[in-house]
N, C-alpha and C positions, 0 to 999 in steps of 0.2 A: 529456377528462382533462387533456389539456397546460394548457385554460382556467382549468382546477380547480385545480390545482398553480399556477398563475402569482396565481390571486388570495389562495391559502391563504398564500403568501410573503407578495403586499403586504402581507397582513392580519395576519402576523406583524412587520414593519416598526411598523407603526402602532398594532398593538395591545401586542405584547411592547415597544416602547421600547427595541429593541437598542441602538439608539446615540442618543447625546444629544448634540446641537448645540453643549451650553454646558459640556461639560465638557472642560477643557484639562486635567485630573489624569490620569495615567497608572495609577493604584489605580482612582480613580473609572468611568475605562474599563473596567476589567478584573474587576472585581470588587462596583459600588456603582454604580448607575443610579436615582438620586431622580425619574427620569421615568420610568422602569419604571411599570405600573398590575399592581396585585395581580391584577386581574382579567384576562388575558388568557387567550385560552382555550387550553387546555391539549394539547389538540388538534394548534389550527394549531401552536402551539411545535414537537411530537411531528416535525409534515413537516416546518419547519424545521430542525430541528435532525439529522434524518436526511438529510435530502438534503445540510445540507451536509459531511457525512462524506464522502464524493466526490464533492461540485458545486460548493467553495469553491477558486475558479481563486485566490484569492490566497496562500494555504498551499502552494500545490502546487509552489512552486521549492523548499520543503526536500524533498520527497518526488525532486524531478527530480535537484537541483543535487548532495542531499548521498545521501539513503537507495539512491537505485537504484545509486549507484556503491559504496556501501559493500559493497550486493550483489554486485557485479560482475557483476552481470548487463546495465548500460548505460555504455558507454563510449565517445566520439568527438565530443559534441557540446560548444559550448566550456563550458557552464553544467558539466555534470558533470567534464567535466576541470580545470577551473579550480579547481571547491571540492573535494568527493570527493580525485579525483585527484591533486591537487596537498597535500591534506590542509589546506589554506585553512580557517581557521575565517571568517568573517564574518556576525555578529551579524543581522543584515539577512537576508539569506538561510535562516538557522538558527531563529530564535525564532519563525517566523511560523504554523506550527501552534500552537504555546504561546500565542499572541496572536490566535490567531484563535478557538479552539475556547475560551477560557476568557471570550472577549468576547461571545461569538454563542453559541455551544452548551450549553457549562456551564452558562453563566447562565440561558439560559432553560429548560434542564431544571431547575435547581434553583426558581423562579418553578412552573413546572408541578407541579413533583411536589407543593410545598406544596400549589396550590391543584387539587388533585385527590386528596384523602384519601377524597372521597366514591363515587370512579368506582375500584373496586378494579383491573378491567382495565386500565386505561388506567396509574391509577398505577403498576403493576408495572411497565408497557413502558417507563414514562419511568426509570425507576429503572434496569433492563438499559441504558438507550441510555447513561445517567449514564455506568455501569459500564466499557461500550465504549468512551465516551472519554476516560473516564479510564485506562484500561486503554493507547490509544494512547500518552498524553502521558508516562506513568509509564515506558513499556518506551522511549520516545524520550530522555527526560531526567534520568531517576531518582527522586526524592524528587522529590514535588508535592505542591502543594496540591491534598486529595482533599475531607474531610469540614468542610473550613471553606469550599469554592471555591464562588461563585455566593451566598454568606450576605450579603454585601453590605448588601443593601435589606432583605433577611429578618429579619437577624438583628443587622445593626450591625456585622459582622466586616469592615472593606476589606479588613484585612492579611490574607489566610488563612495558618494554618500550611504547611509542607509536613511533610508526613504523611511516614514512613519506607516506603521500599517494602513491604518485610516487612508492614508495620500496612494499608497497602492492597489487598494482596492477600487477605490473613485479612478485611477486609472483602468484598471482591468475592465470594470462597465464603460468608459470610456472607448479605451481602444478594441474589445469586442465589439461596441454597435457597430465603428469601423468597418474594422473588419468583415464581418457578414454584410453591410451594405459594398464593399468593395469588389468581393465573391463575385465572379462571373460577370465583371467588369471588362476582363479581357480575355484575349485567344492564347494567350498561354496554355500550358497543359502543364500538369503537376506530378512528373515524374519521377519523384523521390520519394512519393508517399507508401509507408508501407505498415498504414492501417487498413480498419474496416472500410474506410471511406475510400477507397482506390482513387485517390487524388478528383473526386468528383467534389466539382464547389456549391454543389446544393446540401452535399450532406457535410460539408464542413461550417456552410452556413448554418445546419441543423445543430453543430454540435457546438459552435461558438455562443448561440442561441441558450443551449443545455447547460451550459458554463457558467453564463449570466445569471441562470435559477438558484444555479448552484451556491453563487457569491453572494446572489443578495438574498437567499436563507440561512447567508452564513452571519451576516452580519444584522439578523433581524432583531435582534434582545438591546444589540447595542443604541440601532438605530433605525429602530421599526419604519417609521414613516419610507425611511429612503430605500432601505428592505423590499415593501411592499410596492414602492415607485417602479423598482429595476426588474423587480420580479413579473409585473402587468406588462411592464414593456419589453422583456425578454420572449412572456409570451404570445405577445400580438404582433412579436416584429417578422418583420416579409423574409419568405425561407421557411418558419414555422421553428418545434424544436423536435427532439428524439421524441417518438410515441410508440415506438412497438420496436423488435428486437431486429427486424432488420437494419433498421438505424444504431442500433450500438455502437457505440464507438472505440476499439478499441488496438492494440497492437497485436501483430504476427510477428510470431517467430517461428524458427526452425525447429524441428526434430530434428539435433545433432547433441554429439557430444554435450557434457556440460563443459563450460568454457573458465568457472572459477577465477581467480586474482590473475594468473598468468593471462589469459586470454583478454580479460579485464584490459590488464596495461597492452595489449596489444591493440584495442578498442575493437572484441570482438565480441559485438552483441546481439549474436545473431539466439540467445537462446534464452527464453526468460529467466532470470536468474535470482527473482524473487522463489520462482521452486527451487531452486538450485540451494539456495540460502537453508530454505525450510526442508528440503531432505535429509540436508547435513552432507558434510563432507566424508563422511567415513562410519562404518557400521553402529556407531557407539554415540552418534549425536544428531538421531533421527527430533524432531520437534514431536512436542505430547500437546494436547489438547488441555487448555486449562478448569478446574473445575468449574469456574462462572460459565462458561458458555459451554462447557459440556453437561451441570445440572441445568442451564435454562431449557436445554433441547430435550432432558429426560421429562423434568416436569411438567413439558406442554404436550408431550409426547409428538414430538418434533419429528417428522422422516428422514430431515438431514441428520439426525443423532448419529447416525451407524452409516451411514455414506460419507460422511467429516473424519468420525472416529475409527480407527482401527487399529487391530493389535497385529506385530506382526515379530517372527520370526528372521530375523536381518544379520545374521552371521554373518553371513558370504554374498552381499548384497553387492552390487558394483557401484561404486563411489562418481563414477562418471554419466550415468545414468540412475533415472529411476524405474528399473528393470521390476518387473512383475514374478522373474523366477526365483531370485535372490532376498525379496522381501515376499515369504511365506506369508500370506494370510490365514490366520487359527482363528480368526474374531468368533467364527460361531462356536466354536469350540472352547473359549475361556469363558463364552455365556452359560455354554452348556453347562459346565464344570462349577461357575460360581452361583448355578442354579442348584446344582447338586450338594453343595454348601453349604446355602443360604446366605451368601455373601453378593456384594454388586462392585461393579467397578470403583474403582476410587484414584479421579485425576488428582491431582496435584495442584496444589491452592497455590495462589501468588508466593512468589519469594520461597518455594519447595523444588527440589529438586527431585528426579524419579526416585532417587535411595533414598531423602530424607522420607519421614512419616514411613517407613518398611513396609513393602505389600510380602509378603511370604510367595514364593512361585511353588506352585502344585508340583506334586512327582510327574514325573515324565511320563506316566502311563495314565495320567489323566486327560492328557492332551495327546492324540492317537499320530496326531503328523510331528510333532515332537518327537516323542518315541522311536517313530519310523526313521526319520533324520539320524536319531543319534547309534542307531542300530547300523542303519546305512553306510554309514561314513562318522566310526564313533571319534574319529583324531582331528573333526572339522571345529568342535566344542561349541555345538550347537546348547550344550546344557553347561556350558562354563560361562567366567566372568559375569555371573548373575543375570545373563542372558533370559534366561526364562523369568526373573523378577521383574526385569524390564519389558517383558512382554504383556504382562499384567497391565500395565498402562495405556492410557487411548491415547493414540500417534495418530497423527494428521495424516491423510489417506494419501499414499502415493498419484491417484489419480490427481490431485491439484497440483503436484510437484513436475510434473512433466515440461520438457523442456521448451513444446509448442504451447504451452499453454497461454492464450491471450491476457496480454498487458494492460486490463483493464482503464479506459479512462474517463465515460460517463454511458449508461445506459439508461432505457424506458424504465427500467425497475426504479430508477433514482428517481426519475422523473415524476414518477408516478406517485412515491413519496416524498417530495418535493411538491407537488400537487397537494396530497392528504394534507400535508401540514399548511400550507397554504390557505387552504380551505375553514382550517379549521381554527384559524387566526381571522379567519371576515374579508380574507383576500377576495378580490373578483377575479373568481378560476370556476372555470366552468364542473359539472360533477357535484361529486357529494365527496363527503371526508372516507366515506366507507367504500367508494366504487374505487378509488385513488388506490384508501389501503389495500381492497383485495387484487385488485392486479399486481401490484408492487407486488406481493408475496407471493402470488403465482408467475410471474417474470423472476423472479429470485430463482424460484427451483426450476424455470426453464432453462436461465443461462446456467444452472448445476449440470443438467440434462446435456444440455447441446454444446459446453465448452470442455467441462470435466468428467464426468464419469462416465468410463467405457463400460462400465455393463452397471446391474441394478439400479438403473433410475428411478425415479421419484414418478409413481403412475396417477395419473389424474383424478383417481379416487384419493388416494393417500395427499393429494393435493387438496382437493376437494373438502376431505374431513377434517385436515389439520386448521384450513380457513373457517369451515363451521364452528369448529370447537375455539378457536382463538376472540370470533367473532361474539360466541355466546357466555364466554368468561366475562364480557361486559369492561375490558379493560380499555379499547376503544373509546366509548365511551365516558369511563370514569376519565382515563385521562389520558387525551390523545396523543398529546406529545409523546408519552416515554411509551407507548403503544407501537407511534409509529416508526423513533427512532432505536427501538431495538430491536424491530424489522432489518432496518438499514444496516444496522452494525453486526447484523447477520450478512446482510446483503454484502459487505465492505470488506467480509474475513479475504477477498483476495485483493483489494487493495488498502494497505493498511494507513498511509498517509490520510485517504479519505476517511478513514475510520476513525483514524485516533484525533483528526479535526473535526466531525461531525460529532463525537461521542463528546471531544470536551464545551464544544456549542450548543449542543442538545443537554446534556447532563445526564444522558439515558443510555444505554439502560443502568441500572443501580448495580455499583460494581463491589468487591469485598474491601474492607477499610484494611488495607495492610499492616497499618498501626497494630491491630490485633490478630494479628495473625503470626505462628513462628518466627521466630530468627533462628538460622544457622551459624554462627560465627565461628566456626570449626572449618567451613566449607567455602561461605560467600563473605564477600567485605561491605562493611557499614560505616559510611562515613558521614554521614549526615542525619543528624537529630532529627528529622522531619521523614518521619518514614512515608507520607500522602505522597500521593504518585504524582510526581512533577506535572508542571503544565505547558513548558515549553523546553526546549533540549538548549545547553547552554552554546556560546559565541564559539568557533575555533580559536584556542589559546594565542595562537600564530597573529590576529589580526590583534588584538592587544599590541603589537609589536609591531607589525608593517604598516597596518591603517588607526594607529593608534584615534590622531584626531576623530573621526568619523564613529570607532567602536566607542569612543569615551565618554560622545554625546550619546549613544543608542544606549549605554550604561547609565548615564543621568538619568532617561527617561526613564529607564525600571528601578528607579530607586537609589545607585548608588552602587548597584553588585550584579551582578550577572545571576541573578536568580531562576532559577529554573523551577522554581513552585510559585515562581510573579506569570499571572496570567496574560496572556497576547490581548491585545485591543478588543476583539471581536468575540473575547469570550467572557460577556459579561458577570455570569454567577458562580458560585461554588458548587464544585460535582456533587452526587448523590452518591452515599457509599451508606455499607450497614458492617 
């Protein structure tokens, strides 16, 4: 299979014509390839273009540097403090989803989908992935080019318009009904697919269906009625939607190497690279856990706390893998120790770095596998470079970092809160708001169980009490919304794009006011008066320049400036922050 995925790539390189040697146009890149061949098969494009939704290591510093912090769900490492953190916009770091998915992805789904009019199955699936990622690039940036993007070579359009969010969304309910009634139209077979759905079109029907829920709970504040219209007919439509875990939906990849920028431009994504991103490239820039969502999990006494969080020993860790011998695990041992204290962990609040706010690192012989290490092999300097300072810190488990680890793209967990909150708005969904929320959170720590962690799972008591105790806090009830969507944005910690859109739609859970919180300016740079955590990532500078026409209306619409604290269409209120 690994063989099969690695020639399906080259053969996409060479057959799709992603990139042209002879074009120095920055439109001609993005949008117009005269080396593109009309013929390429539609197929291999289909696994290119999915794998690299989480296998394209080059996009992945916006998802690291800016989206996880926005979350505040990662905080410490200097990529996320520096931009996030520090509320840094820079261009470079920011546009490279936008320039990546509309160079390699869009394009070659819009290539595909023309030429596969004849293969109904297949065309449908290309047409959802379109949907997918345009779906990403719209909820990152706002106004995009939707239905002119990848027309290029097709059709003669470099420039594409950017489409109004509003008009892209009324497409995507649009062309999803399509689509799932199109599904198993024909005797095609759909053999590029290299999701959970193994090119079956009942469960791509299921997940086009799941999509639909998705979109119009996304858009329910702005425009409830039509909200709650897309959402009854998503769930009533023929095909049904995701209900339980064997319909998940999601990407495979390989356990290989990590493939990083080099491999990147080689377009090989065969290995997820959103861990890759979050291990860090090198012993010294592992990702830490941020304080908001490492206090929510201590205060509720959460079981994901200590399966998320961990402290590790990573000297001599290997940079191309996330290896298990090289990232020493002490966790129970720095508990031990700051039990022995009377001291507790202390992550790293927004906009802090692991050295800002100083944790002190114990002697070496408080920590007994430290000790042994340095005894061991004392010229390894397992106790230098403040090593053992940073160990003090709660690092995102290498178990999520792994380089199979599925590309998340809609599950029953979602669904199910999708459901809850449905419910609890007077939709007609079958259920109670409270049957919805308890699966949702027990589907959350099954996909923990059965995707990511190789040993100490999450056991059905420990599931069991965390839902009783959540249930009997009465938060539920007081107020379902932020109940249920900081279920979700637990649920979302592996995919971040759904996070940081569903968290700025929901306004939940209530995040730290950065305003009040330190500045480093010794460390990070500050360049913008408005320390609130932006709400949309700004335009690539580049289009200012090649599509100027088209960027300069989508600038009218927000006012005048390319603001990145102007809210996207579908996110009608102000966040919750304390």
């Amino acid at each position: 299979m690994k063989k099969n995925i690695f020639i399906l790539l080259f053969s996409a390189l060479v057959i799709g014509g992603v990139f042209t040697s002879c074009s120095d146009s920055y439109m001609e890149k993005m949008n117009t390839d005269g080396s593109k061949s009309k013929d390429g098969d539609p197929n291999t494009l289909l696994t290119t273009t999915l794998l690299q939704t989480y296998g394209d290591f080059s996009f992945m510093d916006t998802f690291r540097s800016y989206i996880t912090g926005f979350t505040q769900q990662f905080a410490g490492g200097w990529n996320v403090s520096n931009f996030a953190g520090s509320v840094h916009a820079q261009d470079d770091q920011s546009s490279k989803v936008w320039d990546r998915y509309y160079t390699i992805g869009i394009k070659d789904l819009a290539d595909a989908i023309a030429n596969s009019t004849d293969k109904p199955n297949l065309n449908a699936v290309l047409r959802i992935h379109f949907i997918y990622m345009i779906s990403v690039l719209t909820d990152i940036y706002g106004d995009v080019p939707c239905m002119e993007a990848g027309q290029g070579y097709l059709k003669g359009i470099p420039n594409p318009r950017y489409d109004k969010q509003e008009d892209i969304y009324n497409f995507f309910f649009t062309e999803l009904a399509a689509c799932a009634e199109q599904l198993g139209t024909g005797t095609d077979r759909i053999t590029g697919d290299v999701t959970s759905m193994a090119g079956n079109p009942d469960a791509w029907k299921r997940y086009a269906n799941s999509l639909r829920m998705r979109f119009a709970m996304r858009i329910s504040d702005v425009n409830p009625q039509k909200a709650q219209e897309e959402f009854e007919k998503a769930l009533t439509a023929a095909g049904g939607y995701i209900t339980d875990a064997a319909d998940n939906a999601y990407i495979k990849y390989s356990d290989n190497p990590f493939t990083l920028y080099d491999g990147a431009n080689d377009l090989d994504f065969r290995v997820n690279a959103l861990g890759e991103i979050l291990y860090g490239q090198d012993p010294t820039s592992p990702s830490f856990i941020c304080s908001t969502l490492y206090n929510m999990m201590k205060e509720t006494n959460d079981p994901r706390l200590q399966r998320i969080c961990r402290h590790y020993i990573n000297t001599k860790r290997s940079e191309i893998r996330a290896d298990y011998e090289g990232n020493v695990d002490v966790t129970d041992e720095v508990y031990a120790y700051l039990d022995r204290i009377g001291d507790v962990v202390h992550p790293c609040n927004p906009g802090a770095a692991w050295w800002n706010n100083w944790v002190n690192a114990p002697a070496n012989s408080e920590i007994p596998t430290l000790d042994a290490l340095v005894k061991s092999d004392p010229d390894a300097g397992y106790d230098k470079n403040n090593y053992p300072a940073r160990m003090m810190r709660p690092a995102y488990s290498i178990d999520f970092c792994q380089a199979a680890c599925p590309g998340i793209l809609i599950t029953s967990a979602e669904t199910e809160f999708l459901l809850a909150e449905a419910k609890s708005k007077g939709w007609n969904v079958p259920g109670t708001v409270e049957s919805h929320f308890v699966e949702g959170i027990k589907a959350t720590m099954r996909i923990m169980n059965n995707y990511y962690l190789k040993s100490n799972k999450i056991s059905d008591d420990e599931i069991d009490s965390y839902v009783a105790s959540v249930l009997a806090s009465g938060k539920l009830d007081a107020n379902p919304r932020e109940a249920i969507n900081t279920q979700a944005w637990m649920l979302h910690l592996t995919n971040p794009s759904e996070c940081w859109a569903n968290l700025r739609r929901s306004d939940y859970p209530v995040l730290q006011d950065r305003n009040k919180l330190d500045k480093f300016p010794s460390d990070f740079t500050y360049d913008d008066d408005n320390l609130t955590t932006p709400t949309r990532l700004r335009y690539p500078q580049l289009e200012a320049q090649y599509n100027s026409a088209n960027y300069n209306e989508a600038i009218e619409r927000l006012g005048g400036t390319d603001d990145w604290h102007k809210r996207v269409w579908w996110d009608a209120n102000e966040g919750n922050y304390k």
